[in-house]
C-alpha positions in Angstrom: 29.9 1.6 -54.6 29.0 0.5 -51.0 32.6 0.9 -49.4 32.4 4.5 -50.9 28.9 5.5 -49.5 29.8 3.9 -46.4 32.8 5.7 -45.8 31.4 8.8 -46.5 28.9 7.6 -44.0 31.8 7.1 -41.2 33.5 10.4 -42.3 30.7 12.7 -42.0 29.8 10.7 -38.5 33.3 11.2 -37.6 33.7 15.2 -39.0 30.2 15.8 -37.1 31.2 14.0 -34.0 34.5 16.4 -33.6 32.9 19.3 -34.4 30.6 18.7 -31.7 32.9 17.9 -29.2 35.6 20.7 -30.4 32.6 23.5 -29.7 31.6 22.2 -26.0 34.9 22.0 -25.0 36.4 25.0 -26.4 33.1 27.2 -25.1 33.2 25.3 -21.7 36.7 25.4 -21.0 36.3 29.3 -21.7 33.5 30.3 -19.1 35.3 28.3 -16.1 38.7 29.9 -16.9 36.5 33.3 -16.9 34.6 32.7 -14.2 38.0 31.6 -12.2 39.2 34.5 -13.4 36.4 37.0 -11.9 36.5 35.0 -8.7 40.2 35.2 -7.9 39.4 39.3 -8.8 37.1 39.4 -6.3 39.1 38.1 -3.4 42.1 40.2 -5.1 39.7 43.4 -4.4 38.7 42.3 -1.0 42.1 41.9 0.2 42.8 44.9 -1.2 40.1 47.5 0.7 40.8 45.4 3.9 44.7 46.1 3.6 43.3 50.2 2.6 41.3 49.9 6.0 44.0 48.8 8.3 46.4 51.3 6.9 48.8 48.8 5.6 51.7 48.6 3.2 50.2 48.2 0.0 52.0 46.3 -3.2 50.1 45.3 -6.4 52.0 42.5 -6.8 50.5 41.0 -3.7 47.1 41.0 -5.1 47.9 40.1 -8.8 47.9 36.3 -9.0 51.3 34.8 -11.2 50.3 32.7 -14.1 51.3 29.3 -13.6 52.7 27.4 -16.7 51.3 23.4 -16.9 53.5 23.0 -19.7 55.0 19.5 -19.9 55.5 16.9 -22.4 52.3 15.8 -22.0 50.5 18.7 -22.9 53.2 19.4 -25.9 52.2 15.8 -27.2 48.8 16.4 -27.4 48.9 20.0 -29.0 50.8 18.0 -31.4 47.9 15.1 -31.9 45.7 18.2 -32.0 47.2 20.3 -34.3 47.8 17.3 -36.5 44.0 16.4 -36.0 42.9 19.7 -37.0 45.3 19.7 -40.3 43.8 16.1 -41.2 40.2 17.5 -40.8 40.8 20.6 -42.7 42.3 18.5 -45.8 38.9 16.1 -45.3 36.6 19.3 -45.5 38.1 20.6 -48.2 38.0 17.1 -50.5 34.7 17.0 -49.1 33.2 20.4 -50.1 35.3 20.1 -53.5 33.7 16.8 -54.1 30.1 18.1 -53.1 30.3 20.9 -55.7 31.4 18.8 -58.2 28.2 16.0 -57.8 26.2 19.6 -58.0 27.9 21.3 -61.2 27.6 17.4 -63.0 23.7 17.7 -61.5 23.0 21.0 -62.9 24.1 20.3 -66.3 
């Protein structure tokens, strides 16, 4: 009975734990790529009305950043981990939940 409560213990510490950490880095990473984003806009514009003023040549391409790919086997490993992560802590929830409404249906009978 103890290894059980104490492993739901570690579990829940550990599901709580990732969900925490899954929600600052995900909402994080999101408002620096934006704000990267705006500022690389910005200059973009600038360049642009100062190339309008002196009359010059002018080519979108030159003011629309390329998207560089950081693709490598690195980043494929960890997607992997990741993904396999998320897949392991989906399964979890769901015994979880399906175990929680169990102990309440056997409570409320």
């Amino acid at each position: 009975m103890k290894v059980k409560r104490t492993a739901k213990i570690i579990l829940m510490t550990l599901v709580i734990t990732f969900l925490i950490l899954y929600i600052s880095c995900s909402t994080g990473y999101y408002e620096v790529e934006n704000n990267k984003k705006a500022k690389l806009t910005d200059d973009a514009l600038k360049r642009y009305e100062q190339d309008v003023k002196a009359g010059k040549k002018i080519d979108l391409d030159s003011y629309i950043p390329e998207d560089k790919s950081y693709v490598n086997n690195v980043v494929k490993l960890t997607s992997g981990v990741s993904r396999g992560i998320e897949k392991s802590m989906n399964t979890i929830m769901r015994y979880i939940f399906k175990e929680m409404e169990k102990a309440v249906k056997e409570n409320n009978k």
